[in-house]
C-alpha positions as a printed Julia matrix, in Angstrom:
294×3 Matrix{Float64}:
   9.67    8.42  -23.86
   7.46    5.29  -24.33
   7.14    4.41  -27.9
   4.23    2.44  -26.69
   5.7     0.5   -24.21
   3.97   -0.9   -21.27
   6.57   -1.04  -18.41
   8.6     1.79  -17.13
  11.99    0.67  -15.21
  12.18    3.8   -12.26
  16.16    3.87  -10.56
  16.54    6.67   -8.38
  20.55    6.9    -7.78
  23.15    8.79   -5.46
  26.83    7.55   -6.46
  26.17    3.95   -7.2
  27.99    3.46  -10.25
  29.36    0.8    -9.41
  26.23   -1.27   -8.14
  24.02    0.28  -11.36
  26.04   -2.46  -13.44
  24.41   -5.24  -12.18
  20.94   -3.53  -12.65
  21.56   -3.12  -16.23
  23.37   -6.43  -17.2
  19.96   -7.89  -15.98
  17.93   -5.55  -17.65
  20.35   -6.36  -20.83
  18.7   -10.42  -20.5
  15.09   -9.67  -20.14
  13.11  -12.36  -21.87
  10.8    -9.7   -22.86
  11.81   -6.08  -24.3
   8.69   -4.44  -23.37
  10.14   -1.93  -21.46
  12.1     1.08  -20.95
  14.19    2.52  -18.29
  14.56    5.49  -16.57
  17.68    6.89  -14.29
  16.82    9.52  -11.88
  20.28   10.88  -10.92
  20.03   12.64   -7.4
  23.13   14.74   -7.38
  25.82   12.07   -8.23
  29.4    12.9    -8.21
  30.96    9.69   -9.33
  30.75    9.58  -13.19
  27.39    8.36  -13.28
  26.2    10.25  -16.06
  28.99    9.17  -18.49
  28.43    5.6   -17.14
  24.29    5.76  -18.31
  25.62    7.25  -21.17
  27.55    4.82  -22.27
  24.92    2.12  -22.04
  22.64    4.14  -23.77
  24.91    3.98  -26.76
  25.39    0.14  -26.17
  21.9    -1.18  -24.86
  19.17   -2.51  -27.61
  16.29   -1.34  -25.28
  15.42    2.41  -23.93
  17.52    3.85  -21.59
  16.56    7.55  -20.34
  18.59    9.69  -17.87
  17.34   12.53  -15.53
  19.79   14.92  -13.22
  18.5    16.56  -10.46
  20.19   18.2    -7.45
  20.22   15.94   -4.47
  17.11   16.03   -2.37
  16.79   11.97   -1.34
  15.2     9.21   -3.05
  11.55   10.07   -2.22
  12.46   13.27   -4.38
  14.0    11.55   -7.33
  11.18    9.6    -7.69
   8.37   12.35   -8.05
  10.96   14.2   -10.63
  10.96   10.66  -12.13
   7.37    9.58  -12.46
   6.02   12.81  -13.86
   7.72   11.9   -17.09
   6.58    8.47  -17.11
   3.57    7.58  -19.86
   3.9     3.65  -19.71
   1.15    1.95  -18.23
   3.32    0.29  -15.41
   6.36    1.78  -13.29
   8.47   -0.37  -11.41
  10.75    1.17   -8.84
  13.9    -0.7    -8.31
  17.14    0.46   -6.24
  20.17    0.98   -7.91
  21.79   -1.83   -5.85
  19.54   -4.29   -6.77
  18.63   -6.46  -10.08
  16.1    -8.26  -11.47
  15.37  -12.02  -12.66
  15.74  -12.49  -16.69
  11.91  -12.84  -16.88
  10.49  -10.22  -14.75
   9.39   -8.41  -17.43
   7.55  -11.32  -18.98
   6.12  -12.06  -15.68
   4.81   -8.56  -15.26
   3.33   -8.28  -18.9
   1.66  -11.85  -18.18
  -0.35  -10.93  -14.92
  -0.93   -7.3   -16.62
  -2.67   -8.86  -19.48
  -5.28  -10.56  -16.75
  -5.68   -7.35  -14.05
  -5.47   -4.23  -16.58
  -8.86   -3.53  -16.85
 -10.06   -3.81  -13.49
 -10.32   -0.44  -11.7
 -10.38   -0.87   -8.05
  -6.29   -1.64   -8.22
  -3.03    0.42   -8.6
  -0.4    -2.68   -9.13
   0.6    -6.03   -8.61
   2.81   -7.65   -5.61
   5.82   -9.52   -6.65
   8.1   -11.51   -3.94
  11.94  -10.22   -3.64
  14.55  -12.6    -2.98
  17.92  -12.7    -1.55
  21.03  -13.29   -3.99
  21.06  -17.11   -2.26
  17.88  -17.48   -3.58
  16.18  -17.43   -0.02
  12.43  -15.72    0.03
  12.26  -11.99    1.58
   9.94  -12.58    4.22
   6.54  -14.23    3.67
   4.79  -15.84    0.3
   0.9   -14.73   -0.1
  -2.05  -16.84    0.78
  -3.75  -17.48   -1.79
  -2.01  -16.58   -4.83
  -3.32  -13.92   -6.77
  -4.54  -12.3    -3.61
  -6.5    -9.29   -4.42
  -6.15   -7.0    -0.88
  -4.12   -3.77    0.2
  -0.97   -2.88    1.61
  -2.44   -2.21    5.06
  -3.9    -5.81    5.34
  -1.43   -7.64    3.25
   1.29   -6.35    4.77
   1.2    -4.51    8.07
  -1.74   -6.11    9.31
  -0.39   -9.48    8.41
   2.77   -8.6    10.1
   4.58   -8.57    7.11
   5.51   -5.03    7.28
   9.36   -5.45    7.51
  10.29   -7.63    4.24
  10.24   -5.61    1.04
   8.49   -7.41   -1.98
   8.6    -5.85   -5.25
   5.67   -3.72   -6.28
   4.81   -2.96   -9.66
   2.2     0.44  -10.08
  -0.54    1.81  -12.33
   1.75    4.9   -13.27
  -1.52    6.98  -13.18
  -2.22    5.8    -9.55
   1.23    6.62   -8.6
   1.14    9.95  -10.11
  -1.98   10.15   -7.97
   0.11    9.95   -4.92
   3.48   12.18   -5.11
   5.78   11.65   -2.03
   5.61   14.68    0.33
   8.54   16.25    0.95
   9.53   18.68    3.51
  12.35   21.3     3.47
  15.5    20.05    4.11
  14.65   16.78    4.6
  16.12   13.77    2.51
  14.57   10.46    3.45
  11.19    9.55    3.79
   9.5     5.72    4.13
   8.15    5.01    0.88
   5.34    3.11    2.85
   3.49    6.77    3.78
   2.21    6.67    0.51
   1.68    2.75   -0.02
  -0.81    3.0     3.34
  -2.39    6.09    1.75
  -3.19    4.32   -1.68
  -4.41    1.37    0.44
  -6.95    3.44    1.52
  -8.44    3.67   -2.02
  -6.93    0.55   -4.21
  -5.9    -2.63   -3.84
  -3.11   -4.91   -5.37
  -2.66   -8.52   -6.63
  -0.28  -10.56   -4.72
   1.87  -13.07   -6.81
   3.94  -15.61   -5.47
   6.76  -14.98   -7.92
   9.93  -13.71   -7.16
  11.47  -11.1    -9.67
  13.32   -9.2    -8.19
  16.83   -9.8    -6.1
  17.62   -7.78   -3.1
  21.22   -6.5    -1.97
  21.79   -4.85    1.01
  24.63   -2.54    1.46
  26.3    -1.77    4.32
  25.86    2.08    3.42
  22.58    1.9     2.56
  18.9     3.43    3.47
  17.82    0.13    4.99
  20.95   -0.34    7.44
  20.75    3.03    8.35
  17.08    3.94    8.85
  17.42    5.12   12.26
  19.88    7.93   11.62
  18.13    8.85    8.6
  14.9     9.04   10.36
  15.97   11.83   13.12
  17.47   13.86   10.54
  14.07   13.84    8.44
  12.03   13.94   11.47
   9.21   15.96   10.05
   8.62   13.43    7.37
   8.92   10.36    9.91
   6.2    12.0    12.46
   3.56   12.19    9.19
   4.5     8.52    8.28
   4.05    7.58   11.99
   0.65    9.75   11.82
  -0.74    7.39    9.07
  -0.41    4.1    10.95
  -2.81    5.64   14.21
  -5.93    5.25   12.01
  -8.29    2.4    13.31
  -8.04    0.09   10.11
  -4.14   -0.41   11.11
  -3.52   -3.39   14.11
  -3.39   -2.26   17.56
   0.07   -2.89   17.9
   1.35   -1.07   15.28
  -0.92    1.59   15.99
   0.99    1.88   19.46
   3.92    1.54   17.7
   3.4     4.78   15.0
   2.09    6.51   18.37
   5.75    6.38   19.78
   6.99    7.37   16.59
   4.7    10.42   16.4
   6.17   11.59   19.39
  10.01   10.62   19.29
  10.44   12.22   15.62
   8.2    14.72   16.66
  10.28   16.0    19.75
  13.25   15.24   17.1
  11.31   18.41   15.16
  11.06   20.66   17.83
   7.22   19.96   18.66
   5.87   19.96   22.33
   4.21   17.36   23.55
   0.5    19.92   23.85
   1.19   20.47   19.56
   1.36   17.01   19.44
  -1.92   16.21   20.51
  -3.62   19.4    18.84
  -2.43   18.32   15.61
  -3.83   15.1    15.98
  -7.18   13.36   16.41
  -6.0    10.29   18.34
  -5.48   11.56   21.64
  -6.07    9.25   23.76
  -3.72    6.71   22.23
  -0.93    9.98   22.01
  -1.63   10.24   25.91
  -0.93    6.98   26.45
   2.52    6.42   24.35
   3.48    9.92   25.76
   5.94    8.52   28.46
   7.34    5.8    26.89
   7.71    7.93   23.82
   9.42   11.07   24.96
  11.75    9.01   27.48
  12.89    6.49   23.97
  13.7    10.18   22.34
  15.86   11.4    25.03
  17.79    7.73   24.67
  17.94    8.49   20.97
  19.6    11.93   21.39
């Protein structure tokens, strides 16, 4: 892999075929080559693998394919980005494509930032296949901040944009995964890198968002008591005192709904945690919202 290319294409997949073929007709256009990507399969059973083969015959740029049993996306991805060596990785869903120069516009804003050490990426705004903005555009442009005040803090939190990482930051940061578990929010380890880095924010869009009706976004709450272990250490990271209050109080339910979901008491709860007073409070509220959810 890498031939010296800077930019490293990441699709983790679980029987999307079909939607893959509008992820690689746009990858087919790109106004700039300077790329490669990578197809993390996560157990599929639907002829994906002769399907990426077959474009690997046909396709004039780098195509590389990786089968692993399934485990969830969080999973595909750290089987995915130890084998990456370009500079950049950009994660993109197999249901989702790219604009003909988002390569270009990567390379261009990469050739400015590269050398400066106190970031892991760059910020890129998604849009919707109407060509409507997901969520809000950055003030200024070329913001340099974090994740936490960019985007939760800003109250931003809900609209995915499309981030583009140092791969050696990212390898810094490997999704945790717990046993038996197969979803996890990718944003546990976005806060956790916010902590240490920050990113440039570019009012660009590059990247066009599809939502499926069997998809991790329309399904998040179902997902999220069947992972609950995973969901209760994402909900952990948003108690800290650099997050807003109300999303602190928000995480603080969560800590305690997916926590019940995992079999904790309410008295493990609090041991394991060093915001108790703000656990104490939520307590209530929290454990009656779990016995709704059950």
């Amino acid at each position: 892999m890498n031939d010296k290319r800077t930019i490293t294409i990441v699709t983790p997949t679980f029987n999307r075929k079909q939607t893959l073929f509008a992820l690689y007709q746009s990858l087919a256009v790109q106004t700039c080559r300077d790329f490669e990507w990578l197809v993390i399969d996560d157990g599929s059973t639907d002829g994906t693998k002769a399907q990426i083969k077959q474009w690997q015959n046909e396709a004039d740029f780098a195509i590389y394919y990786l089968y692993k049993e399934n485990g969830g996306k969080h999973t595909a991805l750290n089987t995915g980005i130890k084998t990456v060596e370009t500079e950049l990785i950009f994660i993109v869903d197999s249901d989702d494509c790219l604009t003909s120069d988002a390569i270009e516009t990567i390379a261009c804003y990469h050739s400015r930032y590269s050398e400066k050490r106190s970031l892991c990426g760059y910020v890129f705004l998604r849009k919707m296949p109407d060509g409507k903005i997901n969520g809000k555009t950055f003030r200024p442009n070329e913001k340099i901040s974090n994740y936490i005040e960019e985007r939760i803090n800003a109250d931003d939190i809900m609209a995915d944009k499309a981030e583009v990482f140092f791969t050696k930051c990212l390898k810094e940061y490997p999704f945790p995964e717990y046993p038996g578990e197969r979803f996890l929010g990718e944003d546990i380890i976005w806060i956790r890198m916010a902590r240490k880095y920050d990113m440039v924010y570019i009012n660009e869009a590059i990247y066009v968002s599809s939502y499926h009706e069997d998809g991790l976004t329309n399904n998040r709450r179902m997902h999220n008591i069947k992972s609950p272990v995973g969901c209760m250490h994402r909900a952990e990271e948003f108690l800290k005192r650099d997050i807003k209050l109300k999303y602190r109080i928000k995480g603080a339910l969560q800590y305690i709904i997916y926590g019940k979901f995992a079999g904790y008491s309410i008295g493990r709860l609090l041991k394991e945690n060093d915001y108790k007073a703000l656990i104490l409070l939520c307590t209530f509220p929290g454990i009656l919202i779990y016995h709704i959810w059950k």
